[in-house]
C-alpha positions in Angstrom: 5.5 -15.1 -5.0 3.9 -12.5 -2.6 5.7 -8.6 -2.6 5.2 -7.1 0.6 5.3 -3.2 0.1 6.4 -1.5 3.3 8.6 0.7 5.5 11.0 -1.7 8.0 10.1 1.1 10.7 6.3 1.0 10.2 4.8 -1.1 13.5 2.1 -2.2 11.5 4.4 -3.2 8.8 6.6 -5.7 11.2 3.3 -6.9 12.2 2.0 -7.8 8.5 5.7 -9.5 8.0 5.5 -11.6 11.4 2.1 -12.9 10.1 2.9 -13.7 7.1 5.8 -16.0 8.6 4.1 -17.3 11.2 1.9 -18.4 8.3 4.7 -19.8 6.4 3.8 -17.5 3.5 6.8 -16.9 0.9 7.4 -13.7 -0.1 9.8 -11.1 -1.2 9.9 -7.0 0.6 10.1 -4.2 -1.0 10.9 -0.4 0.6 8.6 1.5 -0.9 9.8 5.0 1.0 13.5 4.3 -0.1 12.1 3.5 -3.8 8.5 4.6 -4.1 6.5 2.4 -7.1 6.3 4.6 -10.2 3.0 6.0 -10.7 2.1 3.2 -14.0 2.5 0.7 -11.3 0.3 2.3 -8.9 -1.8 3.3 -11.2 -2.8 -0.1 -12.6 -2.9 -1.3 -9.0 -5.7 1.0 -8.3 -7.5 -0.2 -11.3 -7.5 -3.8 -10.7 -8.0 -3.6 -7.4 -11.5 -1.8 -7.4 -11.0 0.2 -4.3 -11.2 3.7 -4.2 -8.4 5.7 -4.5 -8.5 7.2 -1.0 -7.4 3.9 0.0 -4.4 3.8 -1.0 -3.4 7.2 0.9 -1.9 7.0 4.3 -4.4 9.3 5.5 -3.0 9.3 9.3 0.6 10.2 8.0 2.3 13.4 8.4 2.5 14.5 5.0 -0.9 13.7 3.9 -2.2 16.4 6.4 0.9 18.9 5.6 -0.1 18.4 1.8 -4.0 19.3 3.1 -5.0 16.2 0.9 -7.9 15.5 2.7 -10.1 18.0 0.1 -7.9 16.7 -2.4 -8.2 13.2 -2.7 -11.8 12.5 -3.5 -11.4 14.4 -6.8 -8.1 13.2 -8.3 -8.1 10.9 -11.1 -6.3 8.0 -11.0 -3.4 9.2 -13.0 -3.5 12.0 -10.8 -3.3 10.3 -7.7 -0.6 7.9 -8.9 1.9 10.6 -9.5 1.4 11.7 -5.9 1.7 8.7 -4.7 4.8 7.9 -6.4 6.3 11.1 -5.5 6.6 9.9 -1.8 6.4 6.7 -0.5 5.2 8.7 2.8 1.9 9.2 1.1 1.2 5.4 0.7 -0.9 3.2 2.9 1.3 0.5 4.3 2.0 -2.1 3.9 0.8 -3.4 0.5 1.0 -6.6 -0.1 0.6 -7.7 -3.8 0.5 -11.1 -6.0 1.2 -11.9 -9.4 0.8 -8.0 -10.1 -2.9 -8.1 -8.0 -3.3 -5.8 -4.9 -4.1 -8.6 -2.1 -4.4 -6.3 0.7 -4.3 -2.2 1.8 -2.5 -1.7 5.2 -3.1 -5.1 8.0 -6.1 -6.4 9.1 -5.1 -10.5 10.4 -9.2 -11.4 9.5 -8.6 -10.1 5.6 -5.3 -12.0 5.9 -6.4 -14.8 6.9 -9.3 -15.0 4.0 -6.8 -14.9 1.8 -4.7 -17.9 3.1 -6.5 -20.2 5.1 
C-alpha cells in the first residue's frame, strides 16, 4: 500500500489525495508536521531515491527562508539533512508519497503521477 506524506492544510496536498482517488489508488496518510519521519527514515529515503537532497526541502516554506537554508543545503550530508528535516515537518517538501519503503514522488506533478500508474 501507498503512504501519502502530507499536511491536511497543504492545497497541493488535497490535490495529490483527490488524484490519487480519482485514480482509485489505495493508500494510507500520514501527518508528517504533527509527527515528522525520524531522520533514519528520511535518511534512507534520500538514498534510494537518488535525488538530491535539496529536493526534499520545501524550499518556498516559511521556515526554510527564516532558517537561511538556501546556503545551507547544498553542503549537508545526508545525515545532516535528515536531522533537519525530522526536526520539522515544516521543512519537508509535500506531499511525499512512498511505496513499499521507495520514495514514488517529491511534492505533485499529475504527469509524474500518472507515469507511475497508468
Amino acid at each position: 500500500m501507498y503512504t501519502l506524506y502530507w499536511y491536511p492544510k497543504c492545497s497541493t496536498c488535497k490535490k495529490t489525495k483527490a488524484w490519487l482517488e480519482a485514480h482509485q489508488v489505495a493508500f494510507e496518510t500520514y501527518d508528517m508536521i504533527q509527527a515528522p519521519p525520524d531522520a533514519k527514515q528520511i535518511a534512507h529515503w534520500i538514498e534510494v531515491s537518488d535525488l538530491p537532497v535539496r529536493r526534499f526541502f520545501n524550499t518556498s516554506g516559511m521556515k526554510y527562508r527564516e532558517l537561511g537554508l538556501k546556503d545551507q543545503v547544498p553542503h549537508l550530508t545526508i545525515e545532516e539533512a535528515s536531522v533537519l528535516l525530522s526536526s520539522d515537518g515544516m521543512l519537508i517538501k509535500r506531499p511525499l508519497l512512498v511505496y513499499d519503503d521507495q520514495v514514488v514522488a517529491v511534492g505533485f506533478k499529475e504527469t509524474d503521477y500518472e507515469g507511475v500508474f497508468e
